[in-house]
N, C-alpha and C positions, 0 to 999 in steps of 0.2 A: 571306390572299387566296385566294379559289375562283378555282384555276386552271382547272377546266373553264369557266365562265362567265364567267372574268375580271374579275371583280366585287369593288370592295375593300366590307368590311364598313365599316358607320359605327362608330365607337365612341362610349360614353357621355362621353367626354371631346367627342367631336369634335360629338355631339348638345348639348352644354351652349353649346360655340362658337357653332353655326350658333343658337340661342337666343337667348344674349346678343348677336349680329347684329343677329338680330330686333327686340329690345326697344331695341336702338341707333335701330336707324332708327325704330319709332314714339313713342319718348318724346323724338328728335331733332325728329320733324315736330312733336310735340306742343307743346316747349319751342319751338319756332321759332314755332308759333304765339301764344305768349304774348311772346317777345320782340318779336315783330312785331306784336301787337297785331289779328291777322289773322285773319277768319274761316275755320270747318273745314270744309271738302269734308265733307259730311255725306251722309244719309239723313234727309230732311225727313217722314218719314212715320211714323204709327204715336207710340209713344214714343220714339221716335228725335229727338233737339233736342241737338245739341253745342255749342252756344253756351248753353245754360242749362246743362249740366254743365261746361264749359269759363271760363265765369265766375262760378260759384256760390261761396259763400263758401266752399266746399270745396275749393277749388280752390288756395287757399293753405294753407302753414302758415308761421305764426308771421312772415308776409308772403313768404315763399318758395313761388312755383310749384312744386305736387306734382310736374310735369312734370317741371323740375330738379331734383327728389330721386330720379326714376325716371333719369329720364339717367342719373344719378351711380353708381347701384348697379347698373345693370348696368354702367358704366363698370368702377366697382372691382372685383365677381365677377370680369368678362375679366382685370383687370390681375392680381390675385392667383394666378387659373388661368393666365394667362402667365409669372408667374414662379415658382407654388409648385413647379416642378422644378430652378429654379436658386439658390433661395435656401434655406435648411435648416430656416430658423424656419419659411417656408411650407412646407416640403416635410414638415414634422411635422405642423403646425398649421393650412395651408391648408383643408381639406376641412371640417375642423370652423369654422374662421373664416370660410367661404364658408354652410358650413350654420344661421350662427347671424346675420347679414347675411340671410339670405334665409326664413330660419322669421319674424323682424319682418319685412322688406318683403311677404312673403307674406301674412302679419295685417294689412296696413294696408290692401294691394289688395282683401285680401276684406270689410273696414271701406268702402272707397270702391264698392264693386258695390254692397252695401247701403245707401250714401247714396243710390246711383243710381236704385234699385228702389223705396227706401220715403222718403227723404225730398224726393228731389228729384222723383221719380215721370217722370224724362227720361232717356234714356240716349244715352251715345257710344259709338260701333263704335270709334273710334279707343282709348279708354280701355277698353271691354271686350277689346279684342284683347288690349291690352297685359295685361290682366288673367289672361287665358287662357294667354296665351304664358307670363307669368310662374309660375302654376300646374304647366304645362309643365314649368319650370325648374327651380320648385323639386322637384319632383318626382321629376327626373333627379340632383340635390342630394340629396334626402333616400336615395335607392336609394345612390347613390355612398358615401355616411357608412354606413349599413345594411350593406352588400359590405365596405367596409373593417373595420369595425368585427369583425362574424364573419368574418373572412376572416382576422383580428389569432388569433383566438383558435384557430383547427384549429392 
């Protein structure tokens, strides 16, 4: 804490939290839309159309809404980052089981921006967010496993 300023520092733990937040509530509105069957508050301009990317055959896999795959993994990052300090398997194993969960979701987001750009040639703010944010994530993921990893070896 900067007692001059009184100012608490964020930490990289508490930057991944405030992320998986993030990606909570847009892949919640998301899946909410698809359980509801409910049109997206969009941007109807430009290449902007979330109802063509929101119903596209990309929008499943294997009949599961991407949506609920996205909920799901940020669901499990948080829970794993909530307990990898009180359980020992995570607390060995968390960072790198968090890193290897998010190096695939990370590959699949940057597969589905690419459907969006070149095959569907439509995008959604709501799915590019979640894109970005998750980019974001992993990113604070990938430095996390990087710092521990050299940090194992001094």
């Amino acid at each position: 804490m900067n007692s001059a300023r009184g100012h608490k520092r964020i930490t990289l733990r508490g930057m991944q939290f405030l992320l998986v937040l993030i990606g909570l509530i847009i892949a919640g509105y998301l899946s909410y839309l698809k359980l509801a069957a409910a049109p997206a508050a969009c941007v109807d301009a430009g290449p902007f159309d979330c109802n063509v990317v929101l119903n596209s055959q990309y929008s499943e896999l294997a009949g599961l809404p991407i949506a609920y795959l996205g909920l799901g993994v940020y669901a499990l990052i948080g829970l794993v980052m909530l307990f990898e300090r009180r359980l020992s398997f995570l607390e060995q194993y968390g960072s790198l089981l968090i890193f290897g969960i998010g190096l695939f979701a990370w590959l699949f987001s940057m597969w589905l921006v690419y459907v969006q750009f070149f095959l569907l040639e439509a995008l959604c703010p709501w799915c590019l967010s979640h894109e970005a944010n998750f980019t974001l994530l992993f990113l604070t993921i990938a430095w996390r496993v990087y710092r521990e990893t050299f940090a194992a070896e001094v």
